[in-house]
Each structure stands twice: as structure tokens, then as C-alpha cells.
BALO-907305 format. One line per field, with one value per residue (C-alpha): residue number from 1; residue in one letter; x, y, z. Coordinates in pm, whole numbers, plus 32768, in hexadecimal, padded with zeros to 4 digits. Example, Ala and Ser with C-alpha at 12.3 -4.5 7.8 and 13.67 -1.06 7.14 Angstrom:
2
resi	[1 | 2]
resn	[A | S]
xx	[84CE | 8557]
yy	[7E3E | 7F96]
zz	[830C | 82CA]
END
This chain:
129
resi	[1 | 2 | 3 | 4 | 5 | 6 | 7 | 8 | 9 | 10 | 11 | 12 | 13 | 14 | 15 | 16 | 17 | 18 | 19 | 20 | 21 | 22 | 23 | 24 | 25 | 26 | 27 | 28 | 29 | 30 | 31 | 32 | 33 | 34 | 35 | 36 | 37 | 38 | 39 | 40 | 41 | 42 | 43 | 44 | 45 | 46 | 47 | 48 | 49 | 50 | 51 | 52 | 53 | 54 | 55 | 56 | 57 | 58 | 59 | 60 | 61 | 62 | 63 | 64 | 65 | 66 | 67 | 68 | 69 | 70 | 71 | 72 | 73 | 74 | 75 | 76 | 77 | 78 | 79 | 80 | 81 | 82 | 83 | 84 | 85 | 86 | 87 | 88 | 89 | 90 | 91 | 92 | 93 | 94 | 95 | 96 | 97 | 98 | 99 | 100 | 101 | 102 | 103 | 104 | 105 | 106 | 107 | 108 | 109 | 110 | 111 | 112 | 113 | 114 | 115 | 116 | 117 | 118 | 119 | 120 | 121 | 122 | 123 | 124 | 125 | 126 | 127 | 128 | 129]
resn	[X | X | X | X | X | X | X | X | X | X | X | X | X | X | X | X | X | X | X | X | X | X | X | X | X | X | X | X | X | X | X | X | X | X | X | X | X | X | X | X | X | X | X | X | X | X | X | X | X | X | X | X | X | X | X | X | X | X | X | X | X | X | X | X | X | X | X | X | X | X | X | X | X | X | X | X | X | X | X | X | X | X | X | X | X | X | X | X | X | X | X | X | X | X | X | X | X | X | X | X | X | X | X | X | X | X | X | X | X | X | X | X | X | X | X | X | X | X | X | X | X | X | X | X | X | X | X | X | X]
xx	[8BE4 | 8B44 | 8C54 | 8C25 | 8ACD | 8AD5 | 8C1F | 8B8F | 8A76 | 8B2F | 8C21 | 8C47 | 8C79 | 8D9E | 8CA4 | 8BD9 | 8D04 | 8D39 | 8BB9 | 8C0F | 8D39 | 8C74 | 8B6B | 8C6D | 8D02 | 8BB2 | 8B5D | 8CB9 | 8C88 | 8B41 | 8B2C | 8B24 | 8A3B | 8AA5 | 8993 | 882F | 87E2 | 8720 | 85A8 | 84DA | 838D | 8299 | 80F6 | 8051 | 7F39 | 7E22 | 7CE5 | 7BEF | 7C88 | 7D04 | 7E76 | 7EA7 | 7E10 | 7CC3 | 7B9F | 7AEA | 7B79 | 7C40 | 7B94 | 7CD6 | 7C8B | 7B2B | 7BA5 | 7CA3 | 7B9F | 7A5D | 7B62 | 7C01 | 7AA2 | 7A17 | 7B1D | 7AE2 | 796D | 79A3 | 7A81 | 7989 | 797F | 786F | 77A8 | 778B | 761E | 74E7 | 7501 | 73AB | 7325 | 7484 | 744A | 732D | 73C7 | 74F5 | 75F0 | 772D | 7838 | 78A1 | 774E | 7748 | 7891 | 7824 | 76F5 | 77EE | 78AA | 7797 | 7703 | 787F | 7833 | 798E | 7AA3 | 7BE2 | 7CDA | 7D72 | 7EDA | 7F68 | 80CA | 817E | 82BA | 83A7 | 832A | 820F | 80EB | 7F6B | 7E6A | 7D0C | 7BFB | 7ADB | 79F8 | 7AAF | 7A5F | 797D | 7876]
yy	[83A7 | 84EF | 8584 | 8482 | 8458 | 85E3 | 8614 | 84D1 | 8595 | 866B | 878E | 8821 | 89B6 | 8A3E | 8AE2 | 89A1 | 8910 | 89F4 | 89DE | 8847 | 8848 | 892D | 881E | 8712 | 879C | 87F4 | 867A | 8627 | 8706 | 865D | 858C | 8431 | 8376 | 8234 | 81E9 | 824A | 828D | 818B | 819A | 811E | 8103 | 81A0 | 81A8 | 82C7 | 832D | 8421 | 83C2 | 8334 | 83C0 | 82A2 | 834A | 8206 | 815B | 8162 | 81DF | 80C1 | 7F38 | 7E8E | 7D69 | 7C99 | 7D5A | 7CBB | 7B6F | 7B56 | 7BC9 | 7AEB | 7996 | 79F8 | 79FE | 78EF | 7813 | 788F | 7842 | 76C5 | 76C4 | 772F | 78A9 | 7931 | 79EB | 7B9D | 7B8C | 7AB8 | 797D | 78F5 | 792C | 78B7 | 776B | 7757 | 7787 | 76AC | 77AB | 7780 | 781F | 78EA | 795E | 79D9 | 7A87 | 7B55 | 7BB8 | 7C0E | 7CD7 | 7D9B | 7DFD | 7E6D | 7DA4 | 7D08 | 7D68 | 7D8B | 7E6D | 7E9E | 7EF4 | 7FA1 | 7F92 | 80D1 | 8053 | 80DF | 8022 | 813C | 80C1 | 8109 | 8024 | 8070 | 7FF0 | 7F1D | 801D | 8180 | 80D6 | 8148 | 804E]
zz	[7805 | 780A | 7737 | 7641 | 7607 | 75BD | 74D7 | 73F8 | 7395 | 7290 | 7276 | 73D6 | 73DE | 74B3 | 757E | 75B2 | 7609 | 775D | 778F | 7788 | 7854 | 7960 | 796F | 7984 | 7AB4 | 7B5A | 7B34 | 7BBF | 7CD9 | 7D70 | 7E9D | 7E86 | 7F6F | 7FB6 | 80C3 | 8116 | 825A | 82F6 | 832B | 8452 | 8416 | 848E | 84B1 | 8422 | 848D | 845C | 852B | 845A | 831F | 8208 | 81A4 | 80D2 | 7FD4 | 7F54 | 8059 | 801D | 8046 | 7F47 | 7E96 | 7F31 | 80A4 | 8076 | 8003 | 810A | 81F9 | 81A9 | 817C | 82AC | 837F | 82AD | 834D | 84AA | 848E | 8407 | 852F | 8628 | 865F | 86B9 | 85A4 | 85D9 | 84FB | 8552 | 848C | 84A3 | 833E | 82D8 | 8350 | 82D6 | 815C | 81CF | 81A6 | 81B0 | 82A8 | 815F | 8138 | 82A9 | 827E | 8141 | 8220 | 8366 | 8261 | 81A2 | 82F9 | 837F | 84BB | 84D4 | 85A7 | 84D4 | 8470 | 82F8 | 82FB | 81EF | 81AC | 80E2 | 803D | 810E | 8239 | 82C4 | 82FC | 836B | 8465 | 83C4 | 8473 | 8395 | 83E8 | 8399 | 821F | 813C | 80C6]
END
């Protein structure tokens, strides 16, 4: 294919010719790979350092996080902030878990996921606001 794609681009020289045939037999000479080695994946880590991603959360990290809580507060958790002037305002358990979440009170870890199967635990608070 190689060969082809080059000689249908004109008049080949005689010395092009051993230049393409050189080529040709480099190409012919290479190792084929017929499997990759497999991978295990591992957890990187760097103490306190984000290696991945952006150093701040994701706007789906946030969404995931705050619906996530949300649904543990209408289920009964107990709240990490003071709720009293939330009550007052009849909040809602949303509300309370944008407030857990802007004051990085919540206990959870993001993990992010390289392609090749490494990935990173980052605690909620090693992120910037």
C-alpha cells in the first residue's frame, strides 16, 4: 500500500526507487504486536496534590454530590451545618446540601478514573473552593 500510494504520484526516479524499496523493507521488517500487555490498575497518589482533573470540582462532581446528600437528608441523615435559620425559611434538603457543600463539611471522596483504569481518591476537602 505504501508502494502504491508513492509510485501513483508521478514518474518515479531510479534512485527514488531504491530509496522506496529501502522503506518498503524497513516497514516489512517491524514487529507486529498482536497483544498489549495487560494493565492492572492502580491508585495514584500524591498527598494532597490533585494529579487529575481540574483542582477545583466538576459542575457534574457537585451535582452528583449535592443530589446524592440531598437524598440522604430527606431520608434522615443527620445534617453537618446548624439548620435553625433554615427552618425557619423552609428549606429544602437541597438547600441544606448546597450549604454542606459550599462550607466543605461533608465527608466524601471524588474518584477520578484515567482511561486506562488508574485512578485517584480525592478527598472533598483537598478542593479548591
Amino acid at each position: 500500500t505504501y508502494r502504491k500510494i508513492k509510485e501513483g504520484k508521478g514518474e518515479v526516479t531510479e534512485k527514488e526507487l531504491e530509496q522506496l524499496d529501502k522503506e518498503c523493507e524497513t516497514i516489512r521488517q517491524r514487529e507486529i504486536i498482536d497483544v498489549d500487555e495487560l494493565h492492572e490498575p492502580s491508585e495514584l497518589s500524591a498527598d494532597g496534590k490533585i494529579l487529575m482533573g481540574p483542582p477545583t470540582l466538576t459542575r457534574f462532581e457537585k451535582a452528583r454530590i449535592m443530589g446524592v446528600r440531598a437524598l440522604q437528608l430527606s431520608l434522615g441523615a443527620p445534617p453537618f451545618i446548624d439548620i435553625e435559620s433554615y427552618i425557619e425559611n423552609k428549606a429544602t434538603s437541597l438547600d441544606i446540601s448546597m450549604k454542606e457543600l459550599e462550607d466543605r463539611v461533608i465527608p466524601i471522596t471524588i474518584r477520578r478514573v484515567l482511561p486506562n483504569g488508574d485512578y485517584q481518591n480525592i478527598p472533598l476537602f483537598d478542593f479548591k473552593e
